[in-house]
Short mmCIF file of the C-alpha atoms (twelve columns), coordinates in Angstrom:
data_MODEL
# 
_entry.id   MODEL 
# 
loop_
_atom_site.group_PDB 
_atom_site.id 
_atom_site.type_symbol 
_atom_site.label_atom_id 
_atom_site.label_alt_id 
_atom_site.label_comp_id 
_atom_site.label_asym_id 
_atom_site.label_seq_id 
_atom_site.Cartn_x 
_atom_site.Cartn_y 
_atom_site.Cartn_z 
_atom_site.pdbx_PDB_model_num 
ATOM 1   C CA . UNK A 1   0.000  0.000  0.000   1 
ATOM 2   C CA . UNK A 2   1.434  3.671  -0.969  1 
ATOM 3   C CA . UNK A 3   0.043  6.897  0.203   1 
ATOM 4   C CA . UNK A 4   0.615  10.184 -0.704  1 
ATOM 5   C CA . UNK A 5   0.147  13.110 1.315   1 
ATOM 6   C CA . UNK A 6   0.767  15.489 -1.635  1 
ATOM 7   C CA . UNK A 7   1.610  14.995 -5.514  1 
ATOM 8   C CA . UNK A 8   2.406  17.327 -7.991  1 
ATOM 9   C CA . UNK A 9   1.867  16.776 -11.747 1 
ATOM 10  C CA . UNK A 10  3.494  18.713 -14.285 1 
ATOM 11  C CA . UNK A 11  5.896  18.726 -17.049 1 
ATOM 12  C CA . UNK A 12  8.860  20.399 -17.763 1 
ATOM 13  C CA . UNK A 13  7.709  22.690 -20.139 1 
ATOM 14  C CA . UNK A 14  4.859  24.059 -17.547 1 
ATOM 15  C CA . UNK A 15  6.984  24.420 -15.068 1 
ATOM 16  C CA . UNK A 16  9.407  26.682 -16.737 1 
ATOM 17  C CA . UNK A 17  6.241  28.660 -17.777 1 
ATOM 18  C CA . UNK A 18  5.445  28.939 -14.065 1 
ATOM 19  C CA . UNK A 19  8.583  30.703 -12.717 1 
ATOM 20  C CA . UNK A 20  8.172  34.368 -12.362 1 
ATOM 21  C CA . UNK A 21  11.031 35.616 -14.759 1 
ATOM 22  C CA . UNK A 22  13.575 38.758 -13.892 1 
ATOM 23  C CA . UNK A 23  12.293 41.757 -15.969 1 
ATOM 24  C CA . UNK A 24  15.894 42.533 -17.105 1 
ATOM 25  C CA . UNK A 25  16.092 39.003 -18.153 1 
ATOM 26  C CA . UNK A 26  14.582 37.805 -21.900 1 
ATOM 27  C CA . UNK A 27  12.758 35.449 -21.808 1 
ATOM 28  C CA . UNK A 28  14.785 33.537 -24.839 1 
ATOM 29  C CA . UNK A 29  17.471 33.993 -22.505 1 
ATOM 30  C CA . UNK A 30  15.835 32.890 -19.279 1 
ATOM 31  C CA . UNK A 31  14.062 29.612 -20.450 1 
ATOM 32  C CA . UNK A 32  17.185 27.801 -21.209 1 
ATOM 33  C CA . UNK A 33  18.820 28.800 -17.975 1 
ATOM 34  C CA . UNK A 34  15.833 27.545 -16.080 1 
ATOM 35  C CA . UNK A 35  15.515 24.408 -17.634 1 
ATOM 36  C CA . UNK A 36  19.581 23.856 -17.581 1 
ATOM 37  C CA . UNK A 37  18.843 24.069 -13.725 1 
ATOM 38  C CA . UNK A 38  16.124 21.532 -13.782 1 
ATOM 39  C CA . UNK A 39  17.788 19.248 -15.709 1 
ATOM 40  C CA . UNK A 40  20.861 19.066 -14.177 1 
ATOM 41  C CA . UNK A 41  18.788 18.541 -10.522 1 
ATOM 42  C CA . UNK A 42  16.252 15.870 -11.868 1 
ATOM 43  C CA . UNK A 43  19.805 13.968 -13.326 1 
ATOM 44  C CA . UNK A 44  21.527 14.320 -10.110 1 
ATOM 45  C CA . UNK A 45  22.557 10.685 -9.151  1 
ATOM 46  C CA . UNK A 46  19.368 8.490  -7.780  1 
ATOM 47  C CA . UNK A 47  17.272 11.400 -6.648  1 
ATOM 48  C CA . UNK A 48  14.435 9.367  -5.544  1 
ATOM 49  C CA . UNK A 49  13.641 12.016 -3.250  1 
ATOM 50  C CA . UNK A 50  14.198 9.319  0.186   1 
ATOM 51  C CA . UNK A 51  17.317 11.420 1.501   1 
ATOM 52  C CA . UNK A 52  17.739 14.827 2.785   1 
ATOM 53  C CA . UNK A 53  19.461 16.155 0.456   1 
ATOM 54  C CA . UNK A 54  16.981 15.109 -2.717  1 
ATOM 55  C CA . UNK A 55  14.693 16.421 -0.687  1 
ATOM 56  C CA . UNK A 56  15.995 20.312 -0.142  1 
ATOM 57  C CA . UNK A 57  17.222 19.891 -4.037  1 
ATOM 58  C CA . UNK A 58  13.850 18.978 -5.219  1 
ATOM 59  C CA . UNK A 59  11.676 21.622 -2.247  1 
ATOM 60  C CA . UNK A 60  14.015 23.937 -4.275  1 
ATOM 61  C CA . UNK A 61  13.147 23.428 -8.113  1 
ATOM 62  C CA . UNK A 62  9.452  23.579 -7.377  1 
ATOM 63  C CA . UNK A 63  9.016  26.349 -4.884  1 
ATOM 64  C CA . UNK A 64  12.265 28.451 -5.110  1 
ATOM 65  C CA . UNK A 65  12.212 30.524 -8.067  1 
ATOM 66  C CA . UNK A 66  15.460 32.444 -6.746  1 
ATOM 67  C CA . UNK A 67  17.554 30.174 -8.174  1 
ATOM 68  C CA . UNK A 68  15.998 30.175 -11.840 1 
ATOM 69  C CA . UNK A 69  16.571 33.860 -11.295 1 
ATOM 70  C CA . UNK A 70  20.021 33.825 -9.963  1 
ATOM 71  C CA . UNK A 71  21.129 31.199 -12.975 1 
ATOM 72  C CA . UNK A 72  19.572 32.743 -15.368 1 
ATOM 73  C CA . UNK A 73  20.926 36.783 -14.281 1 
ATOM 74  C CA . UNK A 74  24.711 34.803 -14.150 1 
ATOM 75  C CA . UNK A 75  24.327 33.248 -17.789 1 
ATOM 76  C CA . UNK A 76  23.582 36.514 -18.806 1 
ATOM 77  C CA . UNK A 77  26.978 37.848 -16.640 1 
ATOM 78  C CA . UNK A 78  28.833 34.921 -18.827 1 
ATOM 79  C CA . UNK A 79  28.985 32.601 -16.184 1 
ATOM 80  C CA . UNK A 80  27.992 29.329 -16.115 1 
ATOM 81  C CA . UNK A 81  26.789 26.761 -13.961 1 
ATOM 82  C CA . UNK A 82  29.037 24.432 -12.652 1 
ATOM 83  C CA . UNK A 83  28.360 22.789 -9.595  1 
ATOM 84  C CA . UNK A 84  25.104 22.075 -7.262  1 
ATOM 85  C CA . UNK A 85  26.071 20.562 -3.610  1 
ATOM 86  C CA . UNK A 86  23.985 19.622 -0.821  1 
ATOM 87  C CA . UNK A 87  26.046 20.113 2.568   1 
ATOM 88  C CA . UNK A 88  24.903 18.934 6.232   1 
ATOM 89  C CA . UNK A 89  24.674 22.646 8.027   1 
ATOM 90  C CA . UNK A 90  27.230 23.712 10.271  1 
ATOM 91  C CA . UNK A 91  23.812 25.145 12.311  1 
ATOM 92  C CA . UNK A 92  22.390 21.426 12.624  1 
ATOM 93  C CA . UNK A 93  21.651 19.814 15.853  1 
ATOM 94  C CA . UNK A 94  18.230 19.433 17.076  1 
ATOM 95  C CA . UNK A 95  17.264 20.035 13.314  1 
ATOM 96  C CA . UNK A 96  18.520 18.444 10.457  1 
ATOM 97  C CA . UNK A 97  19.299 21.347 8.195   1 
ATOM 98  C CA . UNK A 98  21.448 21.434 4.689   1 
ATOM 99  C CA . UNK A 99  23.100 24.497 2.859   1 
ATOM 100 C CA . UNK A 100 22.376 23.476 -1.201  1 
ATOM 101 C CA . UNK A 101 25.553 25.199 -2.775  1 
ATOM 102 C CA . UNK A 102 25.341 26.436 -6.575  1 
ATOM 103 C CA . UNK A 103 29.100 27.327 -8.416  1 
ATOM 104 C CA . UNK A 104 29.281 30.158 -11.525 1 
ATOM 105 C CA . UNK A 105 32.264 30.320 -12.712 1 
ATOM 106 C CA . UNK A 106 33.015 33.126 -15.391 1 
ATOM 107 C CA . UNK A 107 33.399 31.758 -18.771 1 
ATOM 108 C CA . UNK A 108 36.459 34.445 -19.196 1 
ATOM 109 C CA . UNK A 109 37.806 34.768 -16.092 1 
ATOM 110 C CA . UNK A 110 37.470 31.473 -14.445 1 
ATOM 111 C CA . UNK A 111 36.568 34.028 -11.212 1 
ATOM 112 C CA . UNK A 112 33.799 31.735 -9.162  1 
ATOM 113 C CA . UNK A 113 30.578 33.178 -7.667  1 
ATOM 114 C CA . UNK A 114 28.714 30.787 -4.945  1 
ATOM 115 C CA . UNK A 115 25.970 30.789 -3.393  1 
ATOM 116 C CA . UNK A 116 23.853 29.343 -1.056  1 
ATOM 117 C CA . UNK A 117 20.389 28.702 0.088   1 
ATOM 118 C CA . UNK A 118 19.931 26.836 3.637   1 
ATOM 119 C CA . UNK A 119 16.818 24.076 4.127   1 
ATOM 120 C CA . UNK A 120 15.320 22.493 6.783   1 
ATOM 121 C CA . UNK A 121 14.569 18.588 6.226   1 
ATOM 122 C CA . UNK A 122 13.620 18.009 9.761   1 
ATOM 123 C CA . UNK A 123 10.421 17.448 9.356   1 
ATOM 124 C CA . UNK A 124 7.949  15.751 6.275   1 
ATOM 125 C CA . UNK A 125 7.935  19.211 4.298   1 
ATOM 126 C CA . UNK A 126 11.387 21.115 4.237   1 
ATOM 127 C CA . UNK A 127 11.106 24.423 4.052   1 
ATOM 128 C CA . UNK A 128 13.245 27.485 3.472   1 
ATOM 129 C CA . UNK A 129 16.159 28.674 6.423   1 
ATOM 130 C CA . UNK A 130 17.467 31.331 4.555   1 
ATOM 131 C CA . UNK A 131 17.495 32.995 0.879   1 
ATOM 132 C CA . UNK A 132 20.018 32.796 -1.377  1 
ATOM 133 C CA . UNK A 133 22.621 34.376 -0.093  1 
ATOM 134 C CA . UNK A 134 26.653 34.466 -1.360  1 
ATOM 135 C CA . UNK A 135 28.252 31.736 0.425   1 
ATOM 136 C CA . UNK A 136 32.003 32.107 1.848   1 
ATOM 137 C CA . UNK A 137 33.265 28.956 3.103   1 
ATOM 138 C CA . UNK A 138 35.749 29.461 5.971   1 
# 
């Protein structure tokens, strides 16, 4: 027996629709960006969705537009996207919290800009800690 306390049903191409786009961003430019972000989420190695870190990666690509928004504004910087990581929180304890990490390096320059959006997974729904935010690690 499987139950579901909630489903969603949609495909890619509705989703993208769905994401409130940057004004100063085109929307031929801001598509691809979004769905470069999606993809490269839903491929992320066995993302069944049964760990923490699935989890916060896929609250994230259905009810975080920020990061559409921040991919899309770097693309249009010439940077690209080249890494998403899922970190245990140094703030965990009680809670089980993650920081999901997203690298942009500059096509030109090779200078990196990451940031970082913290979830808690604590609970059945995670929900958002804090926005995304640059992210300086030590």
């Amino acid at each position: 027996m499987v139950a579901f306390d909630q489903i969603y049903s949609f495909d890619v191409d509705a989703l993208l629709q769905s994401i409130p786009r940057p004004e100063q961003i085109p929307a031929d430019q801001f598509v691809p960006a979004a769905e470069e972000l999606f993809m490269r989420i839903i491929q992320m190695a066995d993302n069944a969705g049964a760990t923490d870190e699935h989890r916060a990666l896929n609250y994230l690509v259905v009810r975080y537009p920020a990061i559409y928004a921040t991919t899309a504004e770097r693309h249009a910087q010439n940077a690209s996207l080249m890494a998403v990581e899922v970190r245990p929180s140094r703030l965990s304890g009680v809670r089980r919290i993650v920081d999901v990490i997203f690298s942009f390096p500059h096509r030109q320059t090779d200078v990196t800009e990451i940031f970082f959006v913290r979830v808690d997974v604590t609970e059945e729904f995670p929900f958002l800690l804090t926005r995304l935010s640059p992210y300086y690690d030590r």
